[in-house]
C-alpha positions as CSV (number, residue, x, y, z in Angstrom):
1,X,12.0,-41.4,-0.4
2,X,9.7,-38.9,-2.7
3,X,12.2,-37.0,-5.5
4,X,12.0,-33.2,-4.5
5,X,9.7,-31.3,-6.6
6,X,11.8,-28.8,-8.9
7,X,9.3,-26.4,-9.4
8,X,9.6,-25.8,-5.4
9,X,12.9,-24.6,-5.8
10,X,14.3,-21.8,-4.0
11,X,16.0,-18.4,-4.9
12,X,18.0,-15.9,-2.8
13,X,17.4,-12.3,-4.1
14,X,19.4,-9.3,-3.2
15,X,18.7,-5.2,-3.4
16,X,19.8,-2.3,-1.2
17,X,17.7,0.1,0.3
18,X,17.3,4.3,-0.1
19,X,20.4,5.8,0.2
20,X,21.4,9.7,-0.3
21,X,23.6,9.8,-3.5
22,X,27.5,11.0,-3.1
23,X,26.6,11.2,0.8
24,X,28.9,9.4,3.9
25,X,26.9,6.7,5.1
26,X,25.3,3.7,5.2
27,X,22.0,1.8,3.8
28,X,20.6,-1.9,4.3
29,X,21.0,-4.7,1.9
30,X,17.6,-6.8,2.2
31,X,18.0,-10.8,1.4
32,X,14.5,-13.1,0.8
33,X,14.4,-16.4,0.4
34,X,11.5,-17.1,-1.7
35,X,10.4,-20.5,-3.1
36,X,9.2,-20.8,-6.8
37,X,5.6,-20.9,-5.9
38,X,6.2,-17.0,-4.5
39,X,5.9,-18.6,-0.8
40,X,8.3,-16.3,1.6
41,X,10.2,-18.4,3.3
42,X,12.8,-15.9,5.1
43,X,14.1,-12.4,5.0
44,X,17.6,-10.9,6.5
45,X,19.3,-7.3,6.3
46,X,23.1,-6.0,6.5
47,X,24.3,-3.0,6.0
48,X,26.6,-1.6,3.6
49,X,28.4,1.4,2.7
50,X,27.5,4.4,0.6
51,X,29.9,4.0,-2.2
52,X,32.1,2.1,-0.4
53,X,33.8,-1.5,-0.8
54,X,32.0,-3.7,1.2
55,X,29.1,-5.2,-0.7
56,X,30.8,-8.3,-1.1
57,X,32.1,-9.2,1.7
58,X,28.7,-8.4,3.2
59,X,26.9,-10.7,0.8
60,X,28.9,-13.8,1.6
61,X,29.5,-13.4,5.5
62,X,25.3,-12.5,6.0
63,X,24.7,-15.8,3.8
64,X,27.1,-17.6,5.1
65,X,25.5,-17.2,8.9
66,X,22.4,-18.1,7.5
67,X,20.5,-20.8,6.7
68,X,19.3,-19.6,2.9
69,X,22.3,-21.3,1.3
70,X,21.2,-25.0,2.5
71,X,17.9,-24.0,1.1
72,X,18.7,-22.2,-2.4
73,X,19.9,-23.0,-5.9
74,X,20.3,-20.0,-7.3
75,X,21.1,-16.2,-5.9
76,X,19.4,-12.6,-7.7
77,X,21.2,-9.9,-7.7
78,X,19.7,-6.4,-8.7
79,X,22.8,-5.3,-10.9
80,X,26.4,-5.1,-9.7
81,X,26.4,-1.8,-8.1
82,X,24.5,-1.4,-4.2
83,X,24.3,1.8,-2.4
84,X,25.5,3.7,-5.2
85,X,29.3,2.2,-6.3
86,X,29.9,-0.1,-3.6
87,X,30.7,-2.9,-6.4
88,X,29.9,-6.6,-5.8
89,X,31.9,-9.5,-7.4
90,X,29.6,-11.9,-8.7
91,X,32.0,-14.3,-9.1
92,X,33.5,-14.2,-6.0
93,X,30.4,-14.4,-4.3
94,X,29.2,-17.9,-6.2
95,X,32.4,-19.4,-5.7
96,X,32.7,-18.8,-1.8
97,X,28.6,-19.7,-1.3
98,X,28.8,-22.7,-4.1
99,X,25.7,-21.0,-5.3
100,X,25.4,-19.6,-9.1
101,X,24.4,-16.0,-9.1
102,X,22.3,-14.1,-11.3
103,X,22.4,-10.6,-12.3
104,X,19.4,-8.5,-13.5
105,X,18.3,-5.6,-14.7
106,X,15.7,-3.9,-16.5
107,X,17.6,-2.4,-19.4
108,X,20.6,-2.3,-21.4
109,X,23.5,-0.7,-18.9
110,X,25.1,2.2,-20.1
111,X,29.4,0.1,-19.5
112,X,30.8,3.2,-20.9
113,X,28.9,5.7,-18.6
114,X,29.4,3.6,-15.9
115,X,33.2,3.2,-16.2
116,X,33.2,7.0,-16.4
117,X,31.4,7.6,-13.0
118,X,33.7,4.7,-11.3
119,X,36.6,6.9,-12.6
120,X,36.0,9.4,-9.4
121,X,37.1,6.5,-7.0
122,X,40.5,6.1,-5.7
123,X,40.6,2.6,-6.6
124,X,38.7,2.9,-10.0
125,X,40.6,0.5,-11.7
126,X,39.5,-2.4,-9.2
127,X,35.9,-0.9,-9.3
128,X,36.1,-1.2,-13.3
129,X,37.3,-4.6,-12.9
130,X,34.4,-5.6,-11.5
131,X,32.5,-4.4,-13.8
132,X,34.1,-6.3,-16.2
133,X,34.2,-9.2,-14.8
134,X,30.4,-9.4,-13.7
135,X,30.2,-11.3,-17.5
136,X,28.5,-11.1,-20.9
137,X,25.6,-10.0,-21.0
138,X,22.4,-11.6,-22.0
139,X,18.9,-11.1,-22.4
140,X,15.5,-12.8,-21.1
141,X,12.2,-12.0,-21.9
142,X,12.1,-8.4,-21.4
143,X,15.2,-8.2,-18.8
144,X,18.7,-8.5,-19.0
145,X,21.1,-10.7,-17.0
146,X,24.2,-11.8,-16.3
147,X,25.5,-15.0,-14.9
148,X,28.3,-16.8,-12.9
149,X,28.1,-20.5,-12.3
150,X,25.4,-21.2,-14.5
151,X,25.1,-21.7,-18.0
152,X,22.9,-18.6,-19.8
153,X,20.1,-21.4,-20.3
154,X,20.1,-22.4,-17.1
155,X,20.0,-18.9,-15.9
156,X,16.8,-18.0,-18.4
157,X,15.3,-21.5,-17.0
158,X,15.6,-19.9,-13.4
159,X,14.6,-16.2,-14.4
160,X,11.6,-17.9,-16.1
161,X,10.6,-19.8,-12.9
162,X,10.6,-17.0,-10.5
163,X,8.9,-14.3,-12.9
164,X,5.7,-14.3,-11.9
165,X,4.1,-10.7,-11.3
166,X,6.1,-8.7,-13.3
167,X,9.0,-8.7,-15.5
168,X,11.4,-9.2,-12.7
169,X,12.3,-12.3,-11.1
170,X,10.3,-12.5,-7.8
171,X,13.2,-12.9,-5.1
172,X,14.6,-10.0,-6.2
173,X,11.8,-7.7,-6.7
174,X,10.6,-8.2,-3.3
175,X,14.0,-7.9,-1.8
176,X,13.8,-4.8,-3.0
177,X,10.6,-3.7,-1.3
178,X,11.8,-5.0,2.3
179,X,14.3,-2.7,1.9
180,X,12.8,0.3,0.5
181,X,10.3,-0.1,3.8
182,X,13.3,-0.9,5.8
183,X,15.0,2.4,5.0
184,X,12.0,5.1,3.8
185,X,9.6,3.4,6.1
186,X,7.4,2.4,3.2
187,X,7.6,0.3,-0.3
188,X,8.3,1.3,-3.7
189,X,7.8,-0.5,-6.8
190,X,10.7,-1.9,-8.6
C-alpha cells in the first residue's frame, strides 16, 4: 500500500459571515475543507448567534455530522470571537473533534481591550475565560496564532503549508469569502 503524501494533507478553516454589530440576530459560520495543494474539497455553513454563546457548540455538532473530520489534520480558526462576542473554546473544540486547532490572526490582539468590551455581557467572566484560555500566543511569518493540541512548531509547520496566496493560511481565508457571499451576496478580501 503507497504511504499517503503529507503534502496532500487537509485543513478545516472556520470564519463567520456579515453580521450588524450590537444587533439581535444571527449570521453563518462557513467551514472548507481544503487540501494543501489549495484543491477545495468541501464547504458547509451553520448559523450562529449575534453575540451570543453558541459558537462552540455549533463548531463541533456541524463537524461532527460531517465528513471533514475523517479527512483533516488540523482545524483554522479566524480568532476566538465569531459574530461579534459569541466566544469559541479552542480547547474544547480539539478535544471533542480529536483534531488540533489553530487560531489566526493578522495582528497583535488588543487582550486588555477585549476583556473590556466582554465586560458588557452578563456572563463576562466565562466570556474572559475563554479568552484566556484560547493559549499563548505566538507568531508566524507575518501572522499570529494560537494553538491547542499541537505543539507551536507543529502549528508554524501547518500555517506554512497552507499559506499560499497571501499571508493567511488558505482554509481559512477562503472560509471567509464563502461566507462573506453567503451573507452580503458577494466576497470580500480577508
Amino acid at each position: 500500500m503507497p504511504k499517503p503524501n503529507k503534502e496532500l494533507i487537509r485543513a478545516i478553516g472556520i470564519d463567520d459571515g456579515h453580521f450588524t454589530p450590537r444587533k439581535k440576530g444571527k449570521t453563518k459560520l462557513a467551514f472548507v475543507l481544503l487540501r494543501a495543494d489549495n484543491r477545495l474539497e468541501g464547504i458547509l455553513s451553520s448559523e450562529i448567534t449575534v453575540d451570543g454563546a453558541d459558537s462552540t457548540k455549533t463548531i463541533i455538532k456541524t463537524l461532527s455530522n460531517s465528513c471533514f473530520l475523517e479527512q483533516a489534520r488540523c482545524i483554522f480558526l479566524e480568532g476566538i470571537n465569531f459574530a461579534g462576542f459569541n466566544m469559541a473554546d479552542a480547547q474544547t473544540i480539539s478535544k471533542k473533534t480529536g483534531l488540533p486547532v489553530i487560531i489566526v490572526f493578522r495582528k497583535q490582539p488588543g487582550l486588555k481591550g477585549i476583556e473590556a468590551a466582554l465586560k458588557k455581557f452578563k456572563d463576562s467572566k466565562k466570556r474572559i475565560s475563554l479568552l484566556r484560555k484560547a493559549g499563548k500566543i505566538h507568531k508566524a511569518e507575518k501572522i499570529f496564532f494560537q494553538c491547542h493540541g499541537i505543539s507551536g512548531e507543529g502549528a508554524r509547520e501547518a500555517i506554512r503549508k497552507f499559506t499560499i496566496h497571501s499571508n493567511f493560511p488558505e482554509p481559512v481565508r477562503i472560509a471567509h469569502l464563502v461566507a462573506s457571499a453567503v451573507t452580503l451576496g458577494r466576497s470580500t478580501s480577508p
